[in-house]
N, C-alpha and C positions, 0 to 999 in steps of 0.2 A: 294631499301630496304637497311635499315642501321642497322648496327648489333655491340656490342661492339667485339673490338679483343683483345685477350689475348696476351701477346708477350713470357711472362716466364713461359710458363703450362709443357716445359718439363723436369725444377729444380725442380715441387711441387712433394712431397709425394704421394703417393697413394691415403690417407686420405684427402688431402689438394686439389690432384686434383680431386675426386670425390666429396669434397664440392659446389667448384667452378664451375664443370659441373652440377650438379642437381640444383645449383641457375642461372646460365644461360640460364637451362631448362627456368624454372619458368619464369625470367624475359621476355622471346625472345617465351612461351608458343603462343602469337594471332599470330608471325611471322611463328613459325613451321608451325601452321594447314595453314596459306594458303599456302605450300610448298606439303604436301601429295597429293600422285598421285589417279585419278581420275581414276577408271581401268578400269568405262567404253568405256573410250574411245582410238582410236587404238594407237599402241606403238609408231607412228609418233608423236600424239600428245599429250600421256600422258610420255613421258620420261621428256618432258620439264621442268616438274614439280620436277621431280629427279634429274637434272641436276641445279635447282635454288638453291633446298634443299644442294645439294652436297656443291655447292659453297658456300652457308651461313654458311656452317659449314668448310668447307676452311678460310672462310676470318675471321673467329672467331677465329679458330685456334685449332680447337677441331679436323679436320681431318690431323693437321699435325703430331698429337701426335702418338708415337710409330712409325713414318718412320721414316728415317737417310736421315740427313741436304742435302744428293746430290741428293736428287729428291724432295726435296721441306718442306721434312719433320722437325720438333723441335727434335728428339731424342726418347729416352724410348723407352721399348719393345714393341710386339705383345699386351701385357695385358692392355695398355692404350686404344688401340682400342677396347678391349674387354669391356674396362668400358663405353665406350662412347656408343655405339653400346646396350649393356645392358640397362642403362639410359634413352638412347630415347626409348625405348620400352616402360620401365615403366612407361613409363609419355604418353603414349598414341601413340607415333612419331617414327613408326617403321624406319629403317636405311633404306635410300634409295635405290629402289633397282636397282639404277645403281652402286652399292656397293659389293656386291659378288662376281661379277666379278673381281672388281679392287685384292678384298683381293686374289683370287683364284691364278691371275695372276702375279702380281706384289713381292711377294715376293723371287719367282723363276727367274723371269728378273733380278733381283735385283742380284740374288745371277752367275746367270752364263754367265750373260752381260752386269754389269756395267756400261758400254758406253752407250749401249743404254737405259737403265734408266734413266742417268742422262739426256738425253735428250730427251726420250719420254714421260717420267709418271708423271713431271710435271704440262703437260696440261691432264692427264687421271685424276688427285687426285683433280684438283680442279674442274671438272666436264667443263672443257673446248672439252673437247672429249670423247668418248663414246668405247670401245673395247671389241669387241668380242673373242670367243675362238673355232677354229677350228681343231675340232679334231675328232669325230667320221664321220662312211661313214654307209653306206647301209649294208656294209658285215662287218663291222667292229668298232661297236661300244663297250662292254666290252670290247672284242680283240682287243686292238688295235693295236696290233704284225700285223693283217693284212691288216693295213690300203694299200691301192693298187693310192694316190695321191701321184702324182711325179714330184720331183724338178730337174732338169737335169744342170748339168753345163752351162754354158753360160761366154760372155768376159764381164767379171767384176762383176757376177754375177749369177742367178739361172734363169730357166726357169718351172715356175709351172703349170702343167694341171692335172685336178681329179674335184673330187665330195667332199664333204662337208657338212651336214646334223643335224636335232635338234641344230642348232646355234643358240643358246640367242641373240637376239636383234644385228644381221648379218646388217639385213636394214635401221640400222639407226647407225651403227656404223662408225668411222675414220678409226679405224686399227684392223687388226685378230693378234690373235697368234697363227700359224698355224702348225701342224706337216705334213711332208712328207718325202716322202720314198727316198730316196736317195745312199741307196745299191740292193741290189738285191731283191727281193721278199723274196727268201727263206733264208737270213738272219735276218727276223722276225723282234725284238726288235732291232737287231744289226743294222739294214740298215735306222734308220727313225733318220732324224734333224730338228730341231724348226726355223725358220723364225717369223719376224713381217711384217706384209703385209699390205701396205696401203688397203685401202678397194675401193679406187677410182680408181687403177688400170687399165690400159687396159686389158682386158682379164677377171677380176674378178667382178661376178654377183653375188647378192645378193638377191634370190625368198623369199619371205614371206609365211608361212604357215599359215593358218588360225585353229587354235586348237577349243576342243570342249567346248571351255570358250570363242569363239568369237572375240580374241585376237589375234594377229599377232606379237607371240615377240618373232615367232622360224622362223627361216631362211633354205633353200638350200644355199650354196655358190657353185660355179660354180667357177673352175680355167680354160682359155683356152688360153697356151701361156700364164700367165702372168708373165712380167720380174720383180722379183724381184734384190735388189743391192746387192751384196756382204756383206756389211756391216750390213744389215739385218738378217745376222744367228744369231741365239742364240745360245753362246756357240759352241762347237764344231763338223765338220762334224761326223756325224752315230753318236752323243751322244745325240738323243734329247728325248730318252727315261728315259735317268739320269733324265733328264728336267723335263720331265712328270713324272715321280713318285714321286720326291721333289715338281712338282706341287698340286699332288694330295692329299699330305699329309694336305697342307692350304684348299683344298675343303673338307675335310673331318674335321679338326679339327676349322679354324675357321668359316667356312660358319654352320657346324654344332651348333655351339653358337651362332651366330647371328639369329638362326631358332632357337633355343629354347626361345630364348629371344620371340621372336614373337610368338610360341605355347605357353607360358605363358599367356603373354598378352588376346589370345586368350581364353583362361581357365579362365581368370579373368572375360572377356565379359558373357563367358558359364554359370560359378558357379551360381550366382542369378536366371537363367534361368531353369536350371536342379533343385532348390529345387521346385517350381514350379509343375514339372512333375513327378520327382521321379526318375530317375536313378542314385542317388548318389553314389551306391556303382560304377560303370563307372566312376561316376567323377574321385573318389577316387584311382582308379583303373590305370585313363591317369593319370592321376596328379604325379602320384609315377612314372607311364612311363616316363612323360618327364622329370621331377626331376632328376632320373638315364640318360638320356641323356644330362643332365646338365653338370655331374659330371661327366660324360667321355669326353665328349666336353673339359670339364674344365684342365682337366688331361692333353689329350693333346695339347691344348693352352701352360700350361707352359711348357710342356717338348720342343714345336715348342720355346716357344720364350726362350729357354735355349740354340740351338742348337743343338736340341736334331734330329739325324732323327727316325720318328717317324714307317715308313716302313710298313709292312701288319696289324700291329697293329688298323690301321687308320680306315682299313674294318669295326670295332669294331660298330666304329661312326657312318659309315655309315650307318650302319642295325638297328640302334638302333634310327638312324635319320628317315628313310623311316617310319618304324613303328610306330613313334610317330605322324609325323606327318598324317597318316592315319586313329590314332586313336581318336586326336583331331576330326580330321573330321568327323569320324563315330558318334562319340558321338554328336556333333553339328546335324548331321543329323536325328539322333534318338528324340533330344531334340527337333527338330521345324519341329518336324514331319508335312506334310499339309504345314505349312509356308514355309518350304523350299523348298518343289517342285512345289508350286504354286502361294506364292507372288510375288506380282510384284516390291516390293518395293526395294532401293538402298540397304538396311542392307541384306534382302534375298537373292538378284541377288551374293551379295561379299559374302557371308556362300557358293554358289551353285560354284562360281569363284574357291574357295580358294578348295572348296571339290574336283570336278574335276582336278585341279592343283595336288593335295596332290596323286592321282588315279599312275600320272607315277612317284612320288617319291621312288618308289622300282626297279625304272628300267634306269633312265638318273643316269651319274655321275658314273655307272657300275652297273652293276641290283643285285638285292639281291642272287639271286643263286650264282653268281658269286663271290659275298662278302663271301657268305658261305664257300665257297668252299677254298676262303685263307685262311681266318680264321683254317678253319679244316685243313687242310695241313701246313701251314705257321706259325699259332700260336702255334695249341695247338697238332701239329708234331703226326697228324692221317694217317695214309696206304690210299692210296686212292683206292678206291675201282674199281676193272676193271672188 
């Protein structure tokens, strides 16, 4: 596959590079679709497709834009990827989704491990590798104060054994970004530090879950004894909590935008469909939903790509994310009422996919209650009730 590359996209304007990207679309339009991933089939052999897409857009030079020149990237902020990301949407070509992860991750390696940025994420940005995010456990998933996986000293290095759970696309990944506990239990937040863990490891096993969309693109991770090197911490011993809440700021603000881009998109399939049947005032009703999920999305985007940190605030996103994307669905649900729970067809099977997916968006990434509850305490400085 031969694709044009751009070499100066991260000199143009705003104006000038969203010209340039929406005729690239255009032109490179029969190359994208044969790139979108086939979701019926398993996460072994539908990432393939994500991973061609990624690189097409690598070697064009559309995914370099908004990284910094030492991991592979052309320059400009955070909001160049928001343009591109946006773009393929509209045009049909939702953003890869071995993609969310990178934005989740990589902007927090960036910022508290320089080093190994510059020589891991490279090959993650141009879809030469695949990485996962290791972090929640069985007792400790919102909580992550109690996660109970532990990194033990070792010569030259850590010794990691625990558990690992709900991990995105674990079994077919290169490397984890992984937290573990490395103070005491009862030092909570203060005791836990971030490592990068090859994923081939001795000791580290990687179970596939099989969800109720058929799918296998959630993982167990198994640590037993695995040596990690020294030079694999991120950032500093008992700091990998900093880590983790600077990380969660990019899951909340731009993974939130790249998912509206795609509940849009979605709305646009729905709309001709719903006047049809007649629930317009619903249409009318998500449509304003995700719109307002836009705009806080959007909010925080620049204040991320300002330096801004953005803190409990982020919760905002999140609740505002789960909700929309549950109402997309509902509404899709109501509209193809009978078709949806009983065609057999490729369009039906991907409404009934995307509906059951959309089911735990109120609960991975930290569950809604939980979002609640910063919010009311942390934002808007409520007594908590005991």
């Amino acid at each position: 596959m031969t694709v044009s590359v751009d070499r100066d996209l991260g000199s143009l304007s705003p104006a000038a590079f969203q010209e340039r990207l929406e005729a690239w679309i255009t032109e490179h339009a029969t190359q994208l679709g044969e790139v979108q991933p086939d979701e019926s089939l398993s996460v072994e052999e539908a990432t393939a497709s994500p991973r061609l897409y990624q690189r097409m857009l690598f070697d064009a030079g559309w995914l370099r834009a908004g990284w910094p020149a030492e991991i592979g990237g052309s320059g400009g902020s955070a909001e160049r990827r928001a343009q591109v990301y946006e773009s393929l949407s509209v045009a049909g070509f939702p953003s890869p989704e071995t993609l969310p992860t990178l934005e989740v991750l990589v902007p927090a390696l960036v910022k508290y491990s320089p080093e190994l940025a510059r020589q891991f994420v490279p090959a993650f940005l141009r879809g030469d590798e695949l990485w996962c995010q290791g972090f929640s456990e069985t007792e400790a998933g919102s909580d992550m104060a109690a996660m109970r996986t532990r990194a033990r000293v070792a010569d030259d290095g850590w010794v990691i054994t625990g558990h690992k759970v709900w991990n995105s696309y674990a079994s077919v990944s290169d490397r984890c970004v992984l937290l573990a506990r490395t103070g005491e239990q009862s030092d909570r937040h203060r005791g836990i530090s971030a490592f990068l863990v090859d994923m081939d490891t001795p000791g580290v096993e990687a179970r596939p879950i099989t969800t109720m969309t058929g799918r296998n693109e959630l993982s167990e991770i198994y640590f037993e004894d695995a040596f990690v090197p020294a030079d694999r911490l991120i950032g500093e011993v008992n700091r990998g909590w900093d880590f983790a809440m600077f990380l969660l700021q990019w899951e909340r603000g731009m993974y939130a935008w790249m998912r509206q881009a795609w509940l849009h998109q979605k709305l646009a399939r729905l709309a001709p469909l719903v006047a049809e049947v007649g629930p317009t005032r619903e249409l009318g009703a998500t449509y304003a939903r995700v719109t307002a999920l836009r705009l806080v999305a959007r909010r925080t985007l620049r204040r991320l790509a300002d330096g801004d940190f953005v803190g409990p605030e982020a919760s905002i996103d999140k609740l505002l994310l789960s909700s929309c994307e549950q109402a997309v669905l509902d509404l899709a649900r109501s509209t193809l009422r009978g078709e949806f729970e009983l065609d057999d067809s490729a369009e039906a099977d991907q409404w009934r996919g995307d509906f059951f997916y959309t089911r735990s968006a109120s609960i991975y990434g930290g569950a809604a209650e939980i979002q609640r509850d910063i919010v009311a305490t942390r934002v808007l400085g409520l007594p908590r009730v005991r």
